[in-house]
C-alpha positions in Angstrom: 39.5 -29.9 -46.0 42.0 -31.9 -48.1 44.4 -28.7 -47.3 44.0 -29.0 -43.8 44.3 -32.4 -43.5 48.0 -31.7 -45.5 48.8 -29.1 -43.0 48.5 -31.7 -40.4 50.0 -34.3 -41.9 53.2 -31.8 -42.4 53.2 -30.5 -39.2 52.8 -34.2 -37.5 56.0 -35.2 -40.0 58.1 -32.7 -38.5 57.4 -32.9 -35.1 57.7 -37.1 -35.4 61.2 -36.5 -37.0 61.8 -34.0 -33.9 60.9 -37.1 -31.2 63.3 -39.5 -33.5 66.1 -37.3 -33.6 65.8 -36.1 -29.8 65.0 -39.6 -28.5 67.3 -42.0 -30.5 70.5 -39.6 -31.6 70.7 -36.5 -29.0 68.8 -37.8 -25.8 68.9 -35.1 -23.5 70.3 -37.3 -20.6 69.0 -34.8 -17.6 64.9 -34.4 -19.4 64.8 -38.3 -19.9 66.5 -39.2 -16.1 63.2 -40.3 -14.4 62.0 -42.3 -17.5 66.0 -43.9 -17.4 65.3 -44.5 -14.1 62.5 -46.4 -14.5 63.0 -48.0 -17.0 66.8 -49.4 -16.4 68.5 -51.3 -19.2 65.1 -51.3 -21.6 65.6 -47.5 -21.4 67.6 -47.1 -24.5 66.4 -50.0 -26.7 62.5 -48.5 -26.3 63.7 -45.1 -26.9 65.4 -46.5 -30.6 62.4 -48.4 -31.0 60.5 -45.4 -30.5 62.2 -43.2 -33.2 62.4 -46.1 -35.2 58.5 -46.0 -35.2 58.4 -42.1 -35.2 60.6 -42.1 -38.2 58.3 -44.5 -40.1 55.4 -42.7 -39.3 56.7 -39.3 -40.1 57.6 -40.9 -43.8 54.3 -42.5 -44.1 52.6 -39.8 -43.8 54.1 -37.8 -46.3 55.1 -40.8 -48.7 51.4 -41.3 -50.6 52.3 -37.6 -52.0 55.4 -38.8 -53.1 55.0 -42.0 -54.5 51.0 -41.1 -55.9 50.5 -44.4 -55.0 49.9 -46.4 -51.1 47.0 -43.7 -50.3 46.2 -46.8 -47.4 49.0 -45.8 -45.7 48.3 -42.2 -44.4 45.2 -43.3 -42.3 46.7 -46.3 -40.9 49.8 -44.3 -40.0 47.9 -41.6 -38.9 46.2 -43.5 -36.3 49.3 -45.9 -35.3 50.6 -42.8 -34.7 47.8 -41.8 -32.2 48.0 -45.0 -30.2 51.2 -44.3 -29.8 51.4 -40.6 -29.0 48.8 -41.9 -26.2 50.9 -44.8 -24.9 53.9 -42.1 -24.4 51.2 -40.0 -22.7 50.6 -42.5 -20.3 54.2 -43.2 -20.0 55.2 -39.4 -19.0 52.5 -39.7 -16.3 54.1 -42.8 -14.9 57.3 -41.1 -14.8 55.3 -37.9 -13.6 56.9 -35.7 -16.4 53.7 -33.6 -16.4 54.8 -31.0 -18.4 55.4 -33.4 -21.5 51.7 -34.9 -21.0 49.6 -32.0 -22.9 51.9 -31.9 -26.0 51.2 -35.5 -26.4 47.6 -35.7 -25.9 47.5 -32.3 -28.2 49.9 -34.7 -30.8 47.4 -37.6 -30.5 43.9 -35.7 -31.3 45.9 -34.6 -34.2 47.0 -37.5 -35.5 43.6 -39.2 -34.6 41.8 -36.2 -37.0 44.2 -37.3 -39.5 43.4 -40.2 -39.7 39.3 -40.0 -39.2 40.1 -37.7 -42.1 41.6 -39.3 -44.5 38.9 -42.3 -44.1 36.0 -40.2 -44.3 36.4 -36.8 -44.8 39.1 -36.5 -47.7 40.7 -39.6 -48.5 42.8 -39.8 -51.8 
């Protein structure tokens, strides 16, 4: 299980560094229009503050390894992570960008196993 649970944590790293790099360095301007819309002069301070938090989360996932040390953080980011993979879901339904809703609720079951996992399952 401890190997799965890696897998996840990997794959959840690199797609969080994806979303931080497409959202606060190379927005696409035409995919995030409605949201910009919305959203009006907050549109660009929430999406840094949302790769900010997708950064973090990506290297706290991964860092525990690293370090051998912090083994607290991969659960807690693991499951920050979830909360907010399903606030962006309910954020691309506002902005009725349905195709981006099942990639998030498929990011945040993830990221909610991780973390259930590393609690009970596997921890460190």
């Amino acid at each position: 299980m401890n190997t799965v649970l890696w897998a996840l944590q990997i794959v959840l790293a690199v797609k969080c560094i994806s979303v931080a790099y497409t959202h606060a360095v190379r927005p696409d301007q035409t995919k995030m229009r409605r949201g910009v819309d919305r959203l009006g002069a907050a549109a660009r301070p929430l999406l840094v503050l949302i790769s900010l938090g997708a950064f973090l989360g990506a290297v706290s996932l991964i860092l525990p390894a690293v370090a051998g040390s912090l083994a607290w953080l991969t659960p807690w980011s693991a499951a920050l992570l979830a909360l907010t993979m399903l606030l962006g879901v309910g954020f691309h339904v506002g902005c009725r960008e349905n195709p981006n809703i099942v990639p998030g609720l498929i990011l945040c079951a993830l990221a909610a196993f991780v973390a259930y996992g590393r609690w009970g399952i596997a921890p460190f």
